[in-house]
N, C-alpha and C positions, 0 to 999 in steps of 0.2 A: 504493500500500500504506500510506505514512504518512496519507494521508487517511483512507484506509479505517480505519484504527487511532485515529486522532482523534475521527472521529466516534462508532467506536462506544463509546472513552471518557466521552465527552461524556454518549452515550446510559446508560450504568452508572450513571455519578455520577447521573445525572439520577432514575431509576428507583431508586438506593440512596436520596437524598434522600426520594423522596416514600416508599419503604416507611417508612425513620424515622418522616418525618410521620405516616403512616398510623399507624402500631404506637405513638406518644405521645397521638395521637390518641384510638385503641382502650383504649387504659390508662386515658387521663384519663376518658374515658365510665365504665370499669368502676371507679372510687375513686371518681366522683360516684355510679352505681348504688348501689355498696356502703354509702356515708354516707346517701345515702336509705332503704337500706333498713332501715341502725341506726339510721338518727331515728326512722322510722316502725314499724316491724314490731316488737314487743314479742318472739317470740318468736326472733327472729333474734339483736336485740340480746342477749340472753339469752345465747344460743349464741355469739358474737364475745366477749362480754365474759367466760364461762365458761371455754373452752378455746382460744379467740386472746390477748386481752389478759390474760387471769388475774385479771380485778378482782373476782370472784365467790371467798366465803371458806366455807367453810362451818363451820361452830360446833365438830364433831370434828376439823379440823383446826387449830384454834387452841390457845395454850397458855393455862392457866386456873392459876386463885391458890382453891384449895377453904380457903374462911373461912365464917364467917356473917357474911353484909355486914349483917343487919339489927341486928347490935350494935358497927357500928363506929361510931366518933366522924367520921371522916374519910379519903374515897378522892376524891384528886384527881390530875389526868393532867398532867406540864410536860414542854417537851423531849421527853425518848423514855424519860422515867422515870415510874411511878407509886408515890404516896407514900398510905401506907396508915397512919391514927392507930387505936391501941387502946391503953388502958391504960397509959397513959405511955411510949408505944413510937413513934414514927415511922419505920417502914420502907419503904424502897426498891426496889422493884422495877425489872429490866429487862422488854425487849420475848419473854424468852425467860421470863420469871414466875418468874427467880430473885431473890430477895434479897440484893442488893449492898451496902447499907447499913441502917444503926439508929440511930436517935437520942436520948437517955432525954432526955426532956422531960413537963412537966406542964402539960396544955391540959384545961381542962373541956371547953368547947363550942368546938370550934376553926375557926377560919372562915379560909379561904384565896384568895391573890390570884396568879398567876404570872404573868412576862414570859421567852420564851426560858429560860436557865438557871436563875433566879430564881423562888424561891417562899417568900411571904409567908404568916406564921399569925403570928392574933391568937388571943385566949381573950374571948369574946362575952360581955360585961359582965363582964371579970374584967380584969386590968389587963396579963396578960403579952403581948409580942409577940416575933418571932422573924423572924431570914431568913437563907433557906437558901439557898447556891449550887452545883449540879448536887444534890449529896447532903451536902455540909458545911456545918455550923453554918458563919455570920458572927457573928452578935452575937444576941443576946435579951436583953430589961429587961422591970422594972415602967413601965409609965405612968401619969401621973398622969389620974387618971380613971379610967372602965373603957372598954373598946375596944369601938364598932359599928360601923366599916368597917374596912376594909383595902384599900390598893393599891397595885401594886408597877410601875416600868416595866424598861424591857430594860440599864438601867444600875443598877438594884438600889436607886434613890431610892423609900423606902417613906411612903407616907400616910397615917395612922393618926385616924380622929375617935372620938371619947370622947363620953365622958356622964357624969354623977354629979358632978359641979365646981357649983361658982355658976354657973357658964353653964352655959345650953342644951346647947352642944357645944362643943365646940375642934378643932383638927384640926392635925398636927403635921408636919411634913415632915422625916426622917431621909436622912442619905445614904449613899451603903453603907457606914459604916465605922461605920455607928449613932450619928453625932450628930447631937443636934438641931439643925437649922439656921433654926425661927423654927415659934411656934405662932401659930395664928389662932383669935380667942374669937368665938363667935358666941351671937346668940340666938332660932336658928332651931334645927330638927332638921336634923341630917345624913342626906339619902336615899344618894346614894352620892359617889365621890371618884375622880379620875383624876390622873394626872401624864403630861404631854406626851413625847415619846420623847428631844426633847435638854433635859430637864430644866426649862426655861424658864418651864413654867408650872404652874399645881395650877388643874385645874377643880371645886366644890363644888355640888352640885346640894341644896338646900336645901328645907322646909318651913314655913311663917309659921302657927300654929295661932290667932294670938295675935286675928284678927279675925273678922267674922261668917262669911265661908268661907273653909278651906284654901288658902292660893297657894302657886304654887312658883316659884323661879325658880335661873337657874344664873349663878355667879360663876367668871372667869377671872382668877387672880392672879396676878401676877408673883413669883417665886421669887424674883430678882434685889432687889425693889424691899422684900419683906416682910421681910428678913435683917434691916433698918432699921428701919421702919416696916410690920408686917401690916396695921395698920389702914386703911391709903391705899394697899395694893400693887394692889386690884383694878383689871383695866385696861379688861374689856366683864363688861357683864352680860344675860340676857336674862329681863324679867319674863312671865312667864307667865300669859297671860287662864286667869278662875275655872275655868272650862270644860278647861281642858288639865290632866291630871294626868300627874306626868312620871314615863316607867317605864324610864328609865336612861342612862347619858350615856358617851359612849368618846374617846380622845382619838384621831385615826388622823395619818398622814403628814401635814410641812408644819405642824404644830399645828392643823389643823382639827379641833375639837371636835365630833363630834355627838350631840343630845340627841333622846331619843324619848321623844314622849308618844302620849297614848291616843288624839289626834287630827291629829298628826303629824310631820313628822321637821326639828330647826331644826338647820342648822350655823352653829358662830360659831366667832370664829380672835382675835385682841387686841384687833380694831377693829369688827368687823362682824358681824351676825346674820342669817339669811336662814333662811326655811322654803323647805325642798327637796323637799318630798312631804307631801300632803294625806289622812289616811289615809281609806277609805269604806267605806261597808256590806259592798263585796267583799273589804275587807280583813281575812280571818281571823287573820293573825299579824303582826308586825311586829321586827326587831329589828336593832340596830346595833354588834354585838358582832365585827363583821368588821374587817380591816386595813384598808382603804380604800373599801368597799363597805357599803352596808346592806341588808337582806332583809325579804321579806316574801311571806306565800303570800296568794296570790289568788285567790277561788272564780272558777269560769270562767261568762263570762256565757250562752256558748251549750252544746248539749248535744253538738255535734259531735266536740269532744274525748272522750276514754274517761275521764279524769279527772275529779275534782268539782275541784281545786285542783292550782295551777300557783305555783313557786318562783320570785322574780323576784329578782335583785340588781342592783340599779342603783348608781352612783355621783352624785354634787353633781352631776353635768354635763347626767344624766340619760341618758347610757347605760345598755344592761341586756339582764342576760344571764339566760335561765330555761330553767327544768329540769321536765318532766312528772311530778308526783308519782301512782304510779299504786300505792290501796291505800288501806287504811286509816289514818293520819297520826294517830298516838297522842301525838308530843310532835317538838319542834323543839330543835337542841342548837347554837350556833354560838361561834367560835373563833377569829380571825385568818382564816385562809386556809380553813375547812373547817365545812361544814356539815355535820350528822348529824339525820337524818330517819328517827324511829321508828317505823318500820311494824308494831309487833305482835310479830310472828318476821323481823322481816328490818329490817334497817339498809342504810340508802343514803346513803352519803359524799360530800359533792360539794365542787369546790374553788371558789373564784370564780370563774371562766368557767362556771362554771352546766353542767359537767363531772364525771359520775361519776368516782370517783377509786377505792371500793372498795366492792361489797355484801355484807354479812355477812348468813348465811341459820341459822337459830334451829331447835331443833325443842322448844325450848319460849318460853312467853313473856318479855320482855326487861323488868325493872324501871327499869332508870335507862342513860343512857348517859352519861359523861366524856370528854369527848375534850380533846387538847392539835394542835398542826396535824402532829404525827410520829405520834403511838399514839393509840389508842380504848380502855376498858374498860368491856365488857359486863357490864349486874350482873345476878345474878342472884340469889337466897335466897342459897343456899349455895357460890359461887364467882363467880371474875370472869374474864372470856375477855378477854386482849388480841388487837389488832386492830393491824398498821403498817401505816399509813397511808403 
């Protein structure tokens, strides 16, 4: 009897083993079916993403701000706030399109730079600048000069380049308490300006008009070295052949700096310069406005795909991750962690893994899009729909 009883435990366990098996087995088959068939099936994905994941928004369900956007000075998106300029007003919005703050200030032409809770405004060839943290004033001055860049990083260290001086440009570095901690005179134009995330360094992407063709190239300076001496703080530079025209520069993780031109993407860090991407005829877009990643849409070489153009983000390493852009592709909006791809009437959010994150569905056409990597705002004529991201 104890045999008999042995064995046929033996046989139980044995037979409970393999159904487990079987039934992880059976599951794993139907979560790989189901990811095949949201890669591929357009109309499935639809339905998963609609009423499984919820990432599909549609336009009357969002909360809207009824303004006339076409007479404001300034709507831009930081953190999970949006700051809205009109008439010597800077207002505050939450994700719920109430108005939380106000700020009385006077900006003609007001140009803006955010990092995290931080947000920079200057007054575009006027000389005031500002910086703001979540919703409160830090500090505001005249500069000497007038202001055409602005940059701010996630420690509230702001960058300011001017014009109108005996020099060409200058370019100033404040740190959050609003002093100045060392100007640098140039006699180039200033195209745009970054500051590294542990404050260490100021990248300057520059203009030389001054010989028979435009060059450009990009300086990395040391924070540390210019307090002393700006004139000797620069540590790497990269000159720029005629042929390259450079259309914007981001500081991301680690201090690597990357710079985009019209013919391709160079990273440089204190010591070293290296081109990481070569850009080509299939190269429709290109941009490097991401946390540690750069983008670019790619027409597709063959006609196999349903798409004319494919989303690719890669990193220095050459990893990369893409996204099927399916539709018409009116404009490209990128952020830290979050792309926004305007389709017409429909918005598609993606975050770097090259991963929808939200689609916003329109039933009229979209003017501009803002995003920050928490909210989105949809403009339209006469209102603005936020979007959380």
């Amino acid at each position: 009897m104890k045999k008999y009883s042995l064995e046929k435990y033996k046989e139980n366990k044995k037979n409970k083993k393999m159904t487990k098996v079987t039934v992880i087995t059976l599951l794993a088959i139907a979560i790989l079916v189901i990811v095949a068939l949201y890669m591929a099936n357009n109309e499935f994905r639809t339905t998963v993403d609609r009423y499984v994941l919820r990432k599909e928004v549609l336009e009357e369900n969002t909360n809207s701000i009824t303004i006339d956007t076409e007479n404001l000075s300034l709507v831009y998106a930081f953190d999970r706030k949006l700051a809205i300029y009109t008439e010597g007003n800077l207002s505050f919005y939450n994700s719920a399109a109430k108005e939380i703050s106000n700020i009385e200030i006077t900006l003609s032409k007001p140009i803006a730079a955010s990092k995290n809770s931080y947000l920079a405004l200057g007054d575009l060839s006027s000389q005031k600048a500002c910086l703001v943290k979540s919703n409160n004033l830090v500090w505001q001055k005249d500069i000497e000069g007038t202001v055409s860049k602005i940059s701010v990083n996630k420690n509230g260290y702001v960058a300011i380049s001017a014009a109108g001086t005996t020099y060409e440009s200058m370019v100033m570095l404040y740190n959050p308490k609003g002093e100045l901690l060392f100007t640098k005179y140039l006699s180039t134009y200033v195209m745009a300006i970054d500051i590294s995330e542990n404050n260490k360094y100021l990248a300057i992407a520059e203009i030389d008009n001054s010989g028979i063709a435009p060059t450009n190239k990009v300086e990395i300076i040391s924070t540390e070295l210019a307090r002393t001496d700006s004139e000797n703080a620069t540590v790497n530079t990269y000159e720029a052949q005629t042929n390259e025209v450079l259309t914007g520069i981001k500081f991301q993780s680690k201090n690597n700096l990357l710079c985009s031109f019209d013919t391709c993407v160079v990273q440089m860090d204190e010591s070293s310069s290296k081109k990481i991407y070569d850009i080509t005829e299939l190269t429709a877009y290109a941009d490097i406005r991401l946390k540690n990643n750069f983008l670019r849409i790619d027409k597709e070489k063959s006609s196999v795909f349903k798409s004319d153009y494919r989303l690719k983000i890669s990193n220095a390493e050459g990893r990369e991750k893409s996204y099927i852009i399916e539709g018409n592709l009116q404009s490209v909006v990128a952020h830290d962690q979050i792309i926004a791809l305007n389709l017409g009437k429909k918005v598609e959010f993606i975050n770097n893994n090259g991963r929808l994150v939200k689609r916003y569905i329109s039933t009229d056409e979209i003017n501009n899009i803002i995003i920050s990597d928490k909210i989105a705002a949809i403009i339209y004529k006469d209102r603005i729909n936020i979007v959380d991201l």
